[in-house]
C-alpha positions as CSV (number, residue, x, y, z in Angstrom):
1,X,-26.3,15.4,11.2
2,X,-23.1,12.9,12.6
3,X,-24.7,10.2,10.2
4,X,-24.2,12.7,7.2
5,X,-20.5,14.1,8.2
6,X,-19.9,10.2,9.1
7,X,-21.4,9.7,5.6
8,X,-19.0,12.7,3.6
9,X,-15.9,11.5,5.3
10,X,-16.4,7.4,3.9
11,X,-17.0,8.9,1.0
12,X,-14.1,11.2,0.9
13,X,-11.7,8.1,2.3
14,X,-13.8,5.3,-0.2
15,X,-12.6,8.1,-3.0
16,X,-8.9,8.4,-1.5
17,X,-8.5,4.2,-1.4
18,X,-9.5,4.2,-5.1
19,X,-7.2,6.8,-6.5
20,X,-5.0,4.2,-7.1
21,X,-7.1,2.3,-9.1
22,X,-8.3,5.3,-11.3
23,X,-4.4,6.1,-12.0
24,X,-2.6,3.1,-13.0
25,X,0.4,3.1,-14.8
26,X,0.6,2.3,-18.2
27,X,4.3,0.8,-18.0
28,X,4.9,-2.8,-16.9
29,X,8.5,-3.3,-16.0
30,X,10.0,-6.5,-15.5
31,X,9.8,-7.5,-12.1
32,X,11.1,-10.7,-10.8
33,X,8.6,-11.0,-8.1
34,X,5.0,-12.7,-7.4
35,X,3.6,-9.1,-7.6
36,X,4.0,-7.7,-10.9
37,X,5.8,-4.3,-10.5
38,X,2.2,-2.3,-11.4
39,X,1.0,-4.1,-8.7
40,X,3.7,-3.2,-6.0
41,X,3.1,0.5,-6.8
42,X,-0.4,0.2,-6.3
43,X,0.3,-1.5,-2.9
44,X,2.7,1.1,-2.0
45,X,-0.2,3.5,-3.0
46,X,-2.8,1.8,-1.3
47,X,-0.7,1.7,2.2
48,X,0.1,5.6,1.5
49,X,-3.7,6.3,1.2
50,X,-5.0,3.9,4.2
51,X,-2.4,6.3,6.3
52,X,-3.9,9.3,5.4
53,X,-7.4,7.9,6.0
54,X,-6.8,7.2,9.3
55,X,-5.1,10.8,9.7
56,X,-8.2,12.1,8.5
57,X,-10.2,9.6,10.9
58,X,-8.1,11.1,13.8
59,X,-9.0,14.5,13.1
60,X,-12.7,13.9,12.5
61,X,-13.1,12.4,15.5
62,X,-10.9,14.7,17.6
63,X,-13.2,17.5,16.0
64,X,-15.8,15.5,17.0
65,X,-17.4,14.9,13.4
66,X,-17.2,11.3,14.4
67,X,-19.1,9.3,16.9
68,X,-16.7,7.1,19.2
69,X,-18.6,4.2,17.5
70,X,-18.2,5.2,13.9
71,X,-14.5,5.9,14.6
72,X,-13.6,2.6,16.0
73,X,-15.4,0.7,13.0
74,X,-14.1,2.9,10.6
75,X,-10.4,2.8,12.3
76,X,-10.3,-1.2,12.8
77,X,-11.5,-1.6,9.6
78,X,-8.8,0.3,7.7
79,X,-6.0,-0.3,9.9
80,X,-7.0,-4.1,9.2
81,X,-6.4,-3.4,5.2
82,X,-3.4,-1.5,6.7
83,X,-1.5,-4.4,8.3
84,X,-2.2,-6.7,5.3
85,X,-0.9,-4.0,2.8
86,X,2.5,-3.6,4.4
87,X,2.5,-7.9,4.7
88,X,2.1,-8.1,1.2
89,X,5.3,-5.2,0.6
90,X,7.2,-7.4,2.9
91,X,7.1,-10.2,1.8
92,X,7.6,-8.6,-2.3
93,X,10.6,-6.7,-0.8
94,X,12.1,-10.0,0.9
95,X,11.8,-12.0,-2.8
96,X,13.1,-9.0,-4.3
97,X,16.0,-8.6,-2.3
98,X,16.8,-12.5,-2.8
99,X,16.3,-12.2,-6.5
100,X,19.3,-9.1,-6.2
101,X,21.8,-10.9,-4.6
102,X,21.2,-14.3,-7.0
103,X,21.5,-12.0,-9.4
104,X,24.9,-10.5,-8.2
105,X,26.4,-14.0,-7.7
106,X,25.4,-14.9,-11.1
107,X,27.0,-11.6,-12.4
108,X,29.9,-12.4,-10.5
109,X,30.2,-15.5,-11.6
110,X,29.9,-15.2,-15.3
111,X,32.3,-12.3,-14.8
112,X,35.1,-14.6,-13.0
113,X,35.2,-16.7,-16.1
114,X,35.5,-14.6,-18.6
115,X,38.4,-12.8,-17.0
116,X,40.0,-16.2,-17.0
């Protein structure tokens, strides 16, 4: 019976970390980053869905639909994907930022000689 639950709830969180996937976005902005803008929403999604699978893990287990064994795999395993997700943002939202202020000096700059 705990294999099947344990079975229904990967399911249920293998379904959740696709969504993503299923619903991209049509539109690709411009994005001045190594990750394509497409792809930093799908990151963003991604880290919101690994969230709510280990909310969901949480529960399970708490209501005892998970065996200690099964939770800790399952847990390790997403909050692994978890950490590496909100690397990847980091690292886009650093370049990003950089890429905004070059931007601003260049504005600024181009600005500053055509008001002299």
């Amino acid at each position: 019976m705990q294999l099947f639950i344990a079975i229904i709830v990967l399911g249920f969180v293998v379904f959740l970390l696709a969504l993503p996937y299923l619903y991209k976005d049509a539109g690709y902005g411009v994005m001045f980053t190594d990750v394509p803008e497409h792809s930093r929403g799908n990151l963003k999604d991604e880290k919101a869905s690994l969230i709510l699978a280990l909310k969901e893990l949480d529960f399970d287990y708490e209501t005892g639909k998970l065996s200690l064994q099964d939770y800790k795999e399952l847990r390790d395993k997403y909050e692994l994907r978890a950490v590496e997700v909100m690397k990847i943002l980091e690292d886009v939202e650093k370049q990003w930022t950089k890429i905004q202020g070059e931007i601003t000096v260049e504005v600024a700059s181009r600005t500053s000689s055509v008001n002299k």
